[in-house]
DSSP file (Angstrom, degrees, kcal/mol; ACC not computed):
  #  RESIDUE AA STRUCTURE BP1 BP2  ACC     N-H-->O    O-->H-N    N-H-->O    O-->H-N    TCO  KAPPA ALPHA  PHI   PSI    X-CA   Y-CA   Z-CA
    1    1 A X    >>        0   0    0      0, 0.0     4,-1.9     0, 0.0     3,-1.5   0.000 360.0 360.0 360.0 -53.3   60.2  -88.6  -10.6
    2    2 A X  H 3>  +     0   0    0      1,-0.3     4,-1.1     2,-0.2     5,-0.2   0.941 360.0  49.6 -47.9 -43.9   60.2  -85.4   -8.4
    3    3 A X  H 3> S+     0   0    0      2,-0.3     4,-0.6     1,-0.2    -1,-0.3   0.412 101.9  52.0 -59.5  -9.0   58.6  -87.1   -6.1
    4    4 A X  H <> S+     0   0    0     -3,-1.5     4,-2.8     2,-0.1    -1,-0.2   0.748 111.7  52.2 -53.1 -67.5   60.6  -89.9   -5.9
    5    5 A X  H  < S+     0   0    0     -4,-1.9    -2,-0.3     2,-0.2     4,-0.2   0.711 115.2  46.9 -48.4 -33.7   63.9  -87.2   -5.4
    6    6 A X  H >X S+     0   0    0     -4,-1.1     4,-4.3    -5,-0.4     3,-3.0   0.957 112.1  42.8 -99.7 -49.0   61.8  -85.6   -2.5
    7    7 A X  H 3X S+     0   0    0     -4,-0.6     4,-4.0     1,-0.4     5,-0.2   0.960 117.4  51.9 -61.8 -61.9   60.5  -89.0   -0.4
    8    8 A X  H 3< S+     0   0    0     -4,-2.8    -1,-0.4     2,-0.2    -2,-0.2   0.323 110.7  47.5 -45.0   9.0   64.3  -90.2   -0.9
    9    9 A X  H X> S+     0   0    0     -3,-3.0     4,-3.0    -4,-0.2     3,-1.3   0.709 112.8  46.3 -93.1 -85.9   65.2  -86.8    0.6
   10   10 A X  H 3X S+     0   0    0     -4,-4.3     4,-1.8     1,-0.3     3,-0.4   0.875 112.9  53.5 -37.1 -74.1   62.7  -87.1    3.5
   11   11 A X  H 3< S+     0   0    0     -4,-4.0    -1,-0.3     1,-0.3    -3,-0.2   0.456 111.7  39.9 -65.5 -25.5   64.0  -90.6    4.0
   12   12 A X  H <> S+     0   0    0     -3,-1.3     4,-2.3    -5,-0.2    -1,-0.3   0.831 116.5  53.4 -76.2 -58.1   67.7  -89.7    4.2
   13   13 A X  H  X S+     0   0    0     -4,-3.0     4,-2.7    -3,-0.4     5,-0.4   0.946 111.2  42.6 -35.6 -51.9   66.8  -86.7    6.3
   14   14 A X  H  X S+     0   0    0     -4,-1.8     4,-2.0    -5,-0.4    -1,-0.2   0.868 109.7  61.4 -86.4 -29.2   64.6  -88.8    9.0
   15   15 A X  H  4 S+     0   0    0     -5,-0.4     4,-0.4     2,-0.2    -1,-0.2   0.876 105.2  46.0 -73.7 -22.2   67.5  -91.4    8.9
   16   16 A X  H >X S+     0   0    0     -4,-2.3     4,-2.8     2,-0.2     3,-2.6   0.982 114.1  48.6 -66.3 -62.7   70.2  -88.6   10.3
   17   17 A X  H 3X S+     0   0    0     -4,-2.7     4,-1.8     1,-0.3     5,-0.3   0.898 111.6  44.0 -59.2 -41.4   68.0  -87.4   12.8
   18   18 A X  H 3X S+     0   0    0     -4,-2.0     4,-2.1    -5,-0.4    -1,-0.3   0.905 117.0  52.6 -65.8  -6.1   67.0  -90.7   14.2
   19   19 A X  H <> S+     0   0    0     -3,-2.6     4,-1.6    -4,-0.4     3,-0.3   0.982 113.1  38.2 -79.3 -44.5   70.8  -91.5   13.9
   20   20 A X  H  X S+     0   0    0     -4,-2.8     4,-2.4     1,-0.2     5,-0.2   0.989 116.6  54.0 -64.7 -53.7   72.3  -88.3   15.9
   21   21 A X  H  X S+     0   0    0     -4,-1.8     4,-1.9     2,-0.2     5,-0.2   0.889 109.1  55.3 -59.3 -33.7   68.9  -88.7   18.7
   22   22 A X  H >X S+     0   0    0     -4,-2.1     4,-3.7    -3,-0.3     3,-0.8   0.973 112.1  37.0 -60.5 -89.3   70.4  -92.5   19.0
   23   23 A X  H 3X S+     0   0    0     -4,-1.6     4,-1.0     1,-0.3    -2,-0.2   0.819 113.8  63.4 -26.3 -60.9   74.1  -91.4   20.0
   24   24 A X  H >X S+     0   0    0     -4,-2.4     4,-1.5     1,-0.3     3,-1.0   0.814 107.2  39.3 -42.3 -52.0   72.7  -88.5   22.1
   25   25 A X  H << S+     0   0    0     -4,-1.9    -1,-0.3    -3,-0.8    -2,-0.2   0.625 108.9  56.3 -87.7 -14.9   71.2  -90.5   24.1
   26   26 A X  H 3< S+     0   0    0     -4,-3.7     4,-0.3    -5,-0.2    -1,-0.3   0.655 104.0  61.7 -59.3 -11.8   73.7  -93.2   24.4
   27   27 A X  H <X S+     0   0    0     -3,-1.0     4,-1.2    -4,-1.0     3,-0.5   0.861 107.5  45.3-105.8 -45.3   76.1  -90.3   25.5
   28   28 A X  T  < S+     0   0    0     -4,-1.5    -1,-0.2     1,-0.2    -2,-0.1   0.390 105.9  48.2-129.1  69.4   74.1  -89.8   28.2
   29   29 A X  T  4 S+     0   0    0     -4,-0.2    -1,-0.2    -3,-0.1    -2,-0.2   0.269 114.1  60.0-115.5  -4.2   73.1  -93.2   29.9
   30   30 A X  T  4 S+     0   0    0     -3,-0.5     2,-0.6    -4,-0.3    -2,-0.2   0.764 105.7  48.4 -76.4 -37.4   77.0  -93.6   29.5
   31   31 A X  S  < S+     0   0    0     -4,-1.2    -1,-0.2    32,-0.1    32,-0.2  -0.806  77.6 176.4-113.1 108.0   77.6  -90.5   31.7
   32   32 A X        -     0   0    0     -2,-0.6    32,-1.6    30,-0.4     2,-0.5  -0.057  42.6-106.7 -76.0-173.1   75.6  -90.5   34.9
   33   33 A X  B     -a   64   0A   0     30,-0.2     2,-0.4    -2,-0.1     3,-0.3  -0.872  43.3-137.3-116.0 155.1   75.6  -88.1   37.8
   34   34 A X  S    S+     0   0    0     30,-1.3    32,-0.5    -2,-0.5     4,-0.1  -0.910  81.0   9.4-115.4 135.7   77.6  -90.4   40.7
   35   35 A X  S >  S-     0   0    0     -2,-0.4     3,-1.1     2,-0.2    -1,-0.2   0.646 121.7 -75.3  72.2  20.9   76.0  -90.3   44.6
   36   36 A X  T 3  S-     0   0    0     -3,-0.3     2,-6.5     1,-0.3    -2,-0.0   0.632  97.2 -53.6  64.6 112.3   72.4  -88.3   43.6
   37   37 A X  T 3  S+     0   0    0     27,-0.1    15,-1.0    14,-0.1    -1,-0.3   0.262 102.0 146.2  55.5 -13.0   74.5  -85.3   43.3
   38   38 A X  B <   -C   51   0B   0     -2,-6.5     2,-0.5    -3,-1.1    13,-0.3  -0.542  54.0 -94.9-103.3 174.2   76.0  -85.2   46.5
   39   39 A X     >  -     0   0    0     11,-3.7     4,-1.1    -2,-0.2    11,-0.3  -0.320  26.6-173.8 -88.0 109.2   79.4  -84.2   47.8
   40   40 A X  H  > S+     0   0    0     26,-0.5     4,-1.0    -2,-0.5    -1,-0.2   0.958  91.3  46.9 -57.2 -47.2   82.2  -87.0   48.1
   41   41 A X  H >> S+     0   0    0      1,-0.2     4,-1.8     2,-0.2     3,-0.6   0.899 101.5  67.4 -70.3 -32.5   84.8  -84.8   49.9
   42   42 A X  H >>>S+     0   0    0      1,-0.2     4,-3.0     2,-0.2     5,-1.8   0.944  93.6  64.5 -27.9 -67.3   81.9  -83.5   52.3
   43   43 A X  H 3<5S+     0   0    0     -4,-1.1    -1,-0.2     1,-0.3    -2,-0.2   0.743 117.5  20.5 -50.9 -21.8   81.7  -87.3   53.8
   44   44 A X  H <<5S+     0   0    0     -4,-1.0    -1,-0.3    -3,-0.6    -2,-0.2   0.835 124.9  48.8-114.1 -13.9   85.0  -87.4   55.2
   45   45 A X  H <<5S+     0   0    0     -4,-1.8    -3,-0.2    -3,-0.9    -2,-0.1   0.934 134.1  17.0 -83.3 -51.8   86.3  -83.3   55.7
   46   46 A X  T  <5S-     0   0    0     -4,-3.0    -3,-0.1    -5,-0.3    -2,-0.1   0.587  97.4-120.7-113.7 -12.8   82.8  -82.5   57.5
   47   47 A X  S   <S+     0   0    0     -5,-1.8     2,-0.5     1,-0.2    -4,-0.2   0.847  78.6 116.2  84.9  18.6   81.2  -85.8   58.6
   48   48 A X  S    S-     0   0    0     -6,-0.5     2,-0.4    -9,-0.1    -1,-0.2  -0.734  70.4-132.1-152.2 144.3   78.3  -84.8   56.3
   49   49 A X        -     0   0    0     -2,-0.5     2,-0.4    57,-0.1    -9,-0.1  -0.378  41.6-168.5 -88.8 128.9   76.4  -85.6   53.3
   50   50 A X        -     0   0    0     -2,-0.4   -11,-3.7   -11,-0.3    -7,-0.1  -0.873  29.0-103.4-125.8 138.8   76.2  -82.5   51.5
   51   51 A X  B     -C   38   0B   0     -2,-0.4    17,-0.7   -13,-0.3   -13,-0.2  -0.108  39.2-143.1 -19.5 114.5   74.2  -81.1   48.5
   52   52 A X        -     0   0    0    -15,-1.0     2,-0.3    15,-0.2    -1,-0.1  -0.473  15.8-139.9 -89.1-160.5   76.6  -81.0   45.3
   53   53 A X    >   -     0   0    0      3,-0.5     3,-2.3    -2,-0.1    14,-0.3  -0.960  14.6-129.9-139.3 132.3   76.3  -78.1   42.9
   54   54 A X  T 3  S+     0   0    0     -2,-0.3     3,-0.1     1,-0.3    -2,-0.0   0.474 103.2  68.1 -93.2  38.3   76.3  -77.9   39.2
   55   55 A X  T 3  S+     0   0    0      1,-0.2     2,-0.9    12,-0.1    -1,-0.3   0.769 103.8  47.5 -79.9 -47.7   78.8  -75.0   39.2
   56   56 A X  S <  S+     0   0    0     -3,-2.3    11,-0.9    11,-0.1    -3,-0.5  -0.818  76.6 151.1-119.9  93.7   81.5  -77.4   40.6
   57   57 A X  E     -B   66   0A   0     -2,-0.9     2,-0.6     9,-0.2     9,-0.2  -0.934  25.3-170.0-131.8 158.8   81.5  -80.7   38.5
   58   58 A X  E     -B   65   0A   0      7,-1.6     7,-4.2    -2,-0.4     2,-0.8  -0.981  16.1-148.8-156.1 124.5   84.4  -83.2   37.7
   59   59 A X  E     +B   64   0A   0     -2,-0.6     2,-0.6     5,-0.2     5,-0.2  -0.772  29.2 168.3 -90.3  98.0   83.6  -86.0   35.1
   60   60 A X  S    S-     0   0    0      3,-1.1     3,-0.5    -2,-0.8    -2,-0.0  -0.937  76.5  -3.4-121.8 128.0   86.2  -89.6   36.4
   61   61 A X  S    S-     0   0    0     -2,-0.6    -1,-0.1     1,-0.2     3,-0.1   0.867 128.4 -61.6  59.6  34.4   85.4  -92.7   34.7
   62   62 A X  S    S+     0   0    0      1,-0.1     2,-0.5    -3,-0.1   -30,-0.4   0.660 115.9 107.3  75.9  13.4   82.3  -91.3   32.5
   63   63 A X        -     0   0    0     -3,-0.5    -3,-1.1   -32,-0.2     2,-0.3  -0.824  64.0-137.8-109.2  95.3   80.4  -90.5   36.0
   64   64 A X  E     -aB  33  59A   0    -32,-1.6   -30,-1.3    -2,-0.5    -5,-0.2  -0.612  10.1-160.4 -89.5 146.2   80.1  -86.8   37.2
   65   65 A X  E     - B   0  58A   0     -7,-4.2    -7,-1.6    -2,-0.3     2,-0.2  -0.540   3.3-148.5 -97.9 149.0   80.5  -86.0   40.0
   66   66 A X  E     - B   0  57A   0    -32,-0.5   -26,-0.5   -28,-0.3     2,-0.2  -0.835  12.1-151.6-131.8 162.7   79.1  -82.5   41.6
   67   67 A X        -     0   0    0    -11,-0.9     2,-1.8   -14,-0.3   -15,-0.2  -0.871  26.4-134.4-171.7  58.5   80.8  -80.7   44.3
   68   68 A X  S    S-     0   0    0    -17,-0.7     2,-0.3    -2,-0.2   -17,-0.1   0.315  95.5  -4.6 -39.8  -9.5   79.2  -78.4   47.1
   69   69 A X  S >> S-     0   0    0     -2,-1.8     4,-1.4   -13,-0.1     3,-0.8  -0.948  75.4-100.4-153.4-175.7   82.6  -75.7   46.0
   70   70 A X  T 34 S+     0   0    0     -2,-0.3    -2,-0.1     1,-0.2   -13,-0.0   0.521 115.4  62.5-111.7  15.1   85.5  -75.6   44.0
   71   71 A X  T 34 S+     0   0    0      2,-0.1    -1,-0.2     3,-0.1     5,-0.0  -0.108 105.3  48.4-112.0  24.1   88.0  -76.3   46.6
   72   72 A X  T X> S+     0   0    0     -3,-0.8     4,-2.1    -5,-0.2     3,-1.0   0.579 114.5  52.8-114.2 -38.7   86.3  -80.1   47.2
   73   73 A X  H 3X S+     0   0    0     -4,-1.4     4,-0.7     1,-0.3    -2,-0.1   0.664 106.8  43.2 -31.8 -36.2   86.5  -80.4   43.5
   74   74 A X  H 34 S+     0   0    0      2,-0.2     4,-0.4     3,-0.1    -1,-0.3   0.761 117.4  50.4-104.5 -44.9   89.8  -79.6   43.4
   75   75 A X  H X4 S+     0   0    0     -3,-1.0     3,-2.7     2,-0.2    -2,-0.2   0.978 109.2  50.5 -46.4 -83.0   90.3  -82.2   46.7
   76   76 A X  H 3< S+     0   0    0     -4,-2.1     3,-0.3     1,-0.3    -2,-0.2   0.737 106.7  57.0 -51.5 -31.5   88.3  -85.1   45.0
   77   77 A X  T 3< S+     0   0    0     -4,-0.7     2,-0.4     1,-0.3    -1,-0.3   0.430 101.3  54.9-102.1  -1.8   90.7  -84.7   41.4
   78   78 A X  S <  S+     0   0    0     -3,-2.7    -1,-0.3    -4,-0.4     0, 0.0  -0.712 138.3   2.9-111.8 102.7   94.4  -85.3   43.3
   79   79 A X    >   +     0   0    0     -2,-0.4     3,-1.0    -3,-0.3     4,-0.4   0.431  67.4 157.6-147.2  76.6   92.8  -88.2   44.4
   80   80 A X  G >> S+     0   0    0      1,-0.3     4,-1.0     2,-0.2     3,-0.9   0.735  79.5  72.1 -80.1 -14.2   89.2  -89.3   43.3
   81   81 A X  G 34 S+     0   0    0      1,-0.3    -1,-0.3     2,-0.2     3,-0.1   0.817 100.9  52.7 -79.0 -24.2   90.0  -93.1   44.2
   82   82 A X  G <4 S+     0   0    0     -3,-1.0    -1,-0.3     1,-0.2    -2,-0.2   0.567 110.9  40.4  10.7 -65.0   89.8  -91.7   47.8
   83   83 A X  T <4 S+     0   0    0     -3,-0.9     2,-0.2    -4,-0.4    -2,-0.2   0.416  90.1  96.4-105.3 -25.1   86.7  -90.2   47.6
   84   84 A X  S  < S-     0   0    0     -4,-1.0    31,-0.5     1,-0.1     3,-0.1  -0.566  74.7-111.9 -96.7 135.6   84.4  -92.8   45.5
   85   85 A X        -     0   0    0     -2,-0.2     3,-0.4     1,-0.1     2,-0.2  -0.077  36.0 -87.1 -63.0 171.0   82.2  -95.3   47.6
   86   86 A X  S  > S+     0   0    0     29,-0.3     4,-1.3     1,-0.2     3,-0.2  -0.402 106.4  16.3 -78.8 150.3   82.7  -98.8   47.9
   87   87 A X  T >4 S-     0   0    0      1,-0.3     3,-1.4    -2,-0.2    -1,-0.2   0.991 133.1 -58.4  68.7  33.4   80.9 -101.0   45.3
   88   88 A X  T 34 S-     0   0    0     -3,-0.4    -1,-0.3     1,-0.2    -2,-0.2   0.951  95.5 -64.0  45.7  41.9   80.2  -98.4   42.8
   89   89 A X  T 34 S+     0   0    0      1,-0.2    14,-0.5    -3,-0.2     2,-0.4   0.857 102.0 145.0  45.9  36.7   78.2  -96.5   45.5
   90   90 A X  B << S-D  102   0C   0     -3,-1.4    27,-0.4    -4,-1.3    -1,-0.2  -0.829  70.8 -65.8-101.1 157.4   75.6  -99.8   45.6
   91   91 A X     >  -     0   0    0     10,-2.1     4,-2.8    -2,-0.4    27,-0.3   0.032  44.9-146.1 -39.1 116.8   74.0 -100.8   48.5
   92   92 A X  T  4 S+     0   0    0     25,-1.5     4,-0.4     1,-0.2    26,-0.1   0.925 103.7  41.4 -63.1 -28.8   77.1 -102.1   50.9
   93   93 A X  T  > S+     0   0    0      2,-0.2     4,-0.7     1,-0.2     3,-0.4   0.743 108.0  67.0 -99.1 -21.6   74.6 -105.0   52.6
   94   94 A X  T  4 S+     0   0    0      1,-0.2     5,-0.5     2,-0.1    -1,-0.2   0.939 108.6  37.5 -50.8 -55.6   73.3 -105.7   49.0
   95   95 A X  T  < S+     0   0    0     -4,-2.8     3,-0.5     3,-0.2    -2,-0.2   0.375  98.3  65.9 -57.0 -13.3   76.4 -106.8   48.1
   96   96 A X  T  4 S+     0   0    0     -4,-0.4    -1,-0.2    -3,-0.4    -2,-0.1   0.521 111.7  43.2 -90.6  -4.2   77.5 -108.4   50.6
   97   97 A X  S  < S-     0   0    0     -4,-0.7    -1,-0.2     2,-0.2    -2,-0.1  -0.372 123.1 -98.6-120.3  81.1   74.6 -110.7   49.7
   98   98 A X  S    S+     0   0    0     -3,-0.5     2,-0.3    39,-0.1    -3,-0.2   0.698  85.7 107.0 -27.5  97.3   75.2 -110.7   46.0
   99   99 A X        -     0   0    0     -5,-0.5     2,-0.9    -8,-0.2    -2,-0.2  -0.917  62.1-129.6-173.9 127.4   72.7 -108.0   44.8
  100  100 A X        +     0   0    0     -2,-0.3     2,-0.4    50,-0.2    53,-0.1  -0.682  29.8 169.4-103.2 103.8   72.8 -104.7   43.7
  101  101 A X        -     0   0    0     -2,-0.9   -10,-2.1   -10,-0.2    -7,-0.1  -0.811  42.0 -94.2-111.3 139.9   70.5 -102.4   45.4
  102  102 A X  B     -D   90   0C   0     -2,-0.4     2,-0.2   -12,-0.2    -1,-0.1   0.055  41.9-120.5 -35.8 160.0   70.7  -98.1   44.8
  103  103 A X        -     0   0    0    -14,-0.5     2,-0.3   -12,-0.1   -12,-0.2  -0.148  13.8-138.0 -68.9 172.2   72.7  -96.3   47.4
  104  104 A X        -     0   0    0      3,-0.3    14,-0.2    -2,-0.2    16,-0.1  -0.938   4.8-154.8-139.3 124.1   71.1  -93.7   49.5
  105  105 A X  S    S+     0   0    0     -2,-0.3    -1,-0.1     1,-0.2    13,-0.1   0.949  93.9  60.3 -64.8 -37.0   73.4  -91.0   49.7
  106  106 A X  S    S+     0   0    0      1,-0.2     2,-1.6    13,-0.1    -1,-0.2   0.887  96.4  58.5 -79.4 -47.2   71.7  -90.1   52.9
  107  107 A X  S    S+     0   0    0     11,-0.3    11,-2.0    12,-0.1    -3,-0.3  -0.803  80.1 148.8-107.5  94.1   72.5  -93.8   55.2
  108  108 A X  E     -E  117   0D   0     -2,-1.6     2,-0.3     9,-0.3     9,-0.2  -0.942  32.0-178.4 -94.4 135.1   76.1  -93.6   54.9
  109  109 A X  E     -E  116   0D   0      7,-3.6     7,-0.8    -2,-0.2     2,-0.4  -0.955  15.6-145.3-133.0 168.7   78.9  -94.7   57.0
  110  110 A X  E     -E  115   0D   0     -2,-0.3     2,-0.5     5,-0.2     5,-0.2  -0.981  15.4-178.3-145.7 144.1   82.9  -94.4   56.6
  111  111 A X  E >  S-E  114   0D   0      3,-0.6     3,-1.8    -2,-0.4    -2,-0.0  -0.953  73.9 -11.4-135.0 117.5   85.2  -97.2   57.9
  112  112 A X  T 3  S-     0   0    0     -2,-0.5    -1,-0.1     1,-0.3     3,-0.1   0.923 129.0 -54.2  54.8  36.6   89.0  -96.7   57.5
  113  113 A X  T 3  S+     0   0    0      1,-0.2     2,-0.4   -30,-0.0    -1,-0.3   0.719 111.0 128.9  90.6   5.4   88.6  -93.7   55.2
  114  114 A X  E <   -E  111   0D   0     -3,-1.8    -3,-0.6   -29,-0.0    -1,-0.2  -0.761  59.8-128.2-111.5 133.9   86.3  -96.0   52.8
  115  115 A X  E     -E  110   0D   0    -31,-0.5   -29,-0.3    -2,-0.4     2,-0.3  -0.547  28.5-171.2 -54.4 155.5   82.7  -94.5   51.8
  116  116 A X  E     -E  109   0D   0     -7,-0.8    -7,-3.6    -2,-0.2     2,-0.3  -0.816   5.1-177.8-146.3 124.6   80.1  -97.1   52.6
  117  117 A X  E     -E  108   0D   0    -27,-0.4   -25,-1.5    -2,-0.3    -9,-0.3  -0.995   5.1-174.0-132.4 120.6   76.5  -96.6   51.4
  118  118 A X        -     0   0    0    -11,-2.0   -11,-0.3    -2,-0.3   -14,-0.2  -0.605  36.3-112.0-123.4 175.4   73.1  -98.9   52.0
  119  119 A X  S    S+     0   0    0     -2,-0.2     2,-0.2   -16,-0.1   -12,-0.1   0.686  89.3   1.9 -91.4 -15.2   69.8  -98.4   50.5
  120  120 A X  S  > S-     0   0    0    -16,-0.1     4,-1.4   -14,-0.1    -2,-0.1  -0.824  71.5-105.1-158.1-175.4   67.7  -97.4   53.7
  121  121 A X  T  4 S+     0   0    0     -2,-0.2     4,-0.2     2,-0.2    -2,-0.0   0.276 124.3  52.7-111.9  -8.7   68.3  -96.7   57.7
  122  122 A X  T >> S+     0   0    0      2,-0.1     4,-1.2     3,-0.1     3,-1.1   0.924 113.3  43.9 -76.2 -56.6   66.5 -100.3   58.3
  123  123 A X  H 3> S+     0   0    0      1,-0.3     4,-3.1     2,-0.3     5,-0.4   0.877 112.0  48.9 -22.7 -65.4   69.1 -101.8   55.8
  124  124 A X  H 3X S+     0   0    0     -4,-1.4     4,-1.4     1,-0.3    -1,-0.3   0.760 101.6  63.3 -67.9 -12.4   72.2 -100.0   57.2
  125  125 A X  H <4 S+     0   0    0     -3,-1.1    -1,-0.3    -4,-0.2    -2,-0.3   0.797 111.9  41.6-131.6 -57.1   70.9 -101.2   60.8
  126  126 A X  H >X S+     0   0    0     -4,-1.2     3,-4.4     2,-0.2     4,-0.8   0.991 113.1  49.5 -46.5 -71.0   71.7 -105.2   59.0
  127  127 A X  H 3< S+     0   0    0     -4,-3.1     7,-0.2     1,-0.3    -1,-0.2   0.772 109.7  48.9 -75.9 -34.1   74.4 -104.4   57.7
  128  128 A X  T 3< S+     0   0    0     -4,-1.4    -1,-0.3    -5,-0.4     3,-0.3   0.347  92.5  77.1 -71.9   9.2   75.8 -102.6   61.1
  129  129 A X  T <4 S+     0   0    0     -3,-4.4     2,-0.4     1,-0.3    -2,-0.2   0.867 121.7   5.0 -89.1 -32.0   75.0 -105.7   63.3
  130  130 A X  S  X S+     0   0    0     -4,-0.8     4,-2.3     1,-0.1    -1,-0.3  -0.806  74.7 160.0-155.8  86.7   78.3 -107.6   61.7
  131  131 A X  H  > S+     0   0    0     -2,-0.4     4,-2.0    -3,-0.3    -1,-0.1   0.926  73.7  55.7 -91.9 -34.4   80.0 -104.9   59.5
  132  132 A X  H >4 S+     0   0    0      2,-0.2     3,-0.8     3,-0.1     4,-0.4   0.990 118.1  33.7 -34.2 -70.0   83.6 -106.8   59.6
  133  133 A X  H >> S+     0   0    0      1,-0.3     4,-2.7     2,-0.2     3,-2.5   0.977 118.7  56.0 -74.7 -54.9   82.0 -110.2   58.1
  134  134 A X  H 3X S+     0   0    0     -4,-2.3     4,-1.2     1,-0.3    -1,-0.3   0.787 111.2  41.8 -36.0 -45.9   79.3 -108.0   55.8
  135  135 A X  H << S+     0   0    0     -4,-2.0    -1,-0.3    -3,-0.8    -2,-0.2   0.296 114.5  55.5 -99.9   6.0   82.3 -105.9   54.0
  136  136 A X  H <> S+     0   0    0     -3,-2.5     4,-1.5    -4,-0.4    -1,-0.2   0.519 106.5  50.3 -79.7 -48.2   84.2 -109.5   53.8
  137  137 A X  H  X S+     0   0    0     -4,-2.7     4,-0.6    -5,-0.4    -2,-0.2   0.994 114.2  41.9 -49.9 -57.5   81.2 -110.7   52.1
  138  138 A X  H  X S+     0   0    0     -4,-1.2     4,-2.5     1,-0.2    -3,-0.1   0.802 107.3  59.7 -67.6 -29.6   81.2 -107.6   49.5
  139  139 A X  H  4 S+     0   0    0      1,-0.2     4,-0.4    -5,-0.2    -1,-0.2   0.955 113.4  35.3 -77.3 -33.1   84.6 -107.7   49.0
  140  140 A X  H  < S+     0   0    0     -4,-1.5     4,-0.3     1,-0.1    -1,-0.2   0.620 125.1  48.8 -81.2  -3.0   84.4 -111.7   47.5
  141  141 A X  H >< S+     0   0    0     -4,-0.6     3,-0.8    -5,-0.2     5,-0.3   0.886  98.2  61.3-105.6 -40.7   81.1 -110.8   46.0
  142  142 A X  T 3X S+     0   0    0     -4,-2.5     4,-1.3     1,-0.2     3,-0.4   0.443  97.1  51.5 -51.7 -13.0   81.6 -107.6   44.2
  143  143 A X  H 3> S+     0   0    0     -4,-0.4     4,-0.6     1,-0.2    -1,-0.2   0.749 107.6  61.4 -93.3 -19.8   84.2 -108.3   41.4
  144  144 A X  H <4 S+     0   0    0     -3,-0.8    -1,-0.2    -4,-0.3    -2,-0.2   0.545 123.4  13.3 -65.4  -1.4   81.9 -111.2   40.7
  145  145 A X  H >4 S+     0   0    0     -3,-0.4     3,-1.4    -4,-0.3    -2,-0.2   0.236  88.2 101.3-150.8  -6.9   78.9 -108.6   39.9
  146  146 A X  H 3< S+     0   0    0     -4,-1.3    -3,-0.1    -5,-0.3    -2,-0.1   0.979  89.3  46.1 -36.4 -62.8   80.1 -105.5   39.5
  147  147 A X  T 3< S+     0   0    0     -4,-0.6     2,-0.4    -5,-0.0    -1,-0.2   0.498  96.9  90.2 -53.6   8.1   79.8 -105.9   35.6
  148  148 A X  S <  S-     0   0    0     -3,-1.4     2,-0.1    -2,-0.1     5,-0.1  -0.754  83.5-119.2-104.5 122.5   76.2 -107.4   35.8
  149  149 A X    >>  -     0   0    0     -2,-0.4     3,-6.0     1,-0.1     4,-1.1  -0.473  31.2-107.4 -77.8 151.2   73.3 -105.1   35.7
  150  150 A X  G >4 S+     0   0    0      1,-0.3     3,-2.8     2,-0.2   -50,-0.2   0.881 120.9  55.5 -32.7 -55.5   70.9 -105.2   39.1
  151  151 A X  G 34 S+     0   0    0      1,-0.3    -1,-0.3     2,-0.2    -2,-0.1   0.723  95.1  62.5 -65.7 -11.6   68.2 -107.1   37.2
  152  152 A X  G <4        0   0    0     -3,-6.0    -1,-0.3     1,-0.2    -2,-0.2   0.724 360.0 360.0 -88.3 -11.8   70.7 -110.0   36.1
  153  153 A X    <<        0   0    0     -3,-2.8    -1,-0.2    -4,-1.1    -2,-0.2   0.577 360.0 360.0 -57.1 360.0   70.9 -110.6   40.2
């Protein structure tokens, strides 16, 4: 009987933990880090993609975002819609041919105030031959796949 009491014990025990390690790690593949770490207000106050830090971080829409100081932080939260790439910071020429390919913080461009991000410096070199009709492309393709994960592309 004691034994019975102990193995029902165990079994309750090992059923919490797997339950809290479940949640944990749903909490965080729900909150990513948004650009690799790097600084949104950089691209457009200094024309350069800058390092964030994880002293200076600001959580919008379950993403955080990290922050080279605490006066781009402070920038980027009176207005983060501003500041956030196109496309959920996927690849702008990925999208414009419906596919979602990673950003590269690093081959960036900004067009009318707008972040724009492609996966490599071959890529962004497409995507720059005919950047009107490419970002007319992304804009009719993206509300159709934003919600879709890469691999359903």
């Amino acid at each position: 009987m004691k034994h019975n009491k102990f193995l029902a014990i165990l079994f309750m025990a090992f059923s919490l933990l797997q339950t809290s390690t479940t949640t944990f790690a749903a909490d965080t593949a729900n909150n990513t880090v948004g650009v690799h770490g790097y600084d949104l207000v950089a691209y457009q106050t200094v024309k350069t993609a800058a390092s964030g830090s994880g002293r200076f971080t600001s959580i919008y829409k379950n993403v955080t975002y990290l922050f080279a100081s605490e006066a781009n932080k402070k920038v980027f939260e009176e207005n983060p819609e501003k500041y956030l790439p196109a496309y959920g910071g996927y690849c702008a020429y990925g999208v414009s041919i419906g596919k979602k390919f990673d950003g590269n913080p690093l081959n960036w461009k900004l067009i009318d105030g707008k972040l724009y991000l492609n996966l490599d410096t071959e890529i962004a070199g497409l995507w720059e031959k005919d950047l009107a009709t490419n970002i007319e492309k992304a804009n009719i393709a993206w509300p159709k796949i934003q919600d879709k994960l890469p691999a359903q592309l």
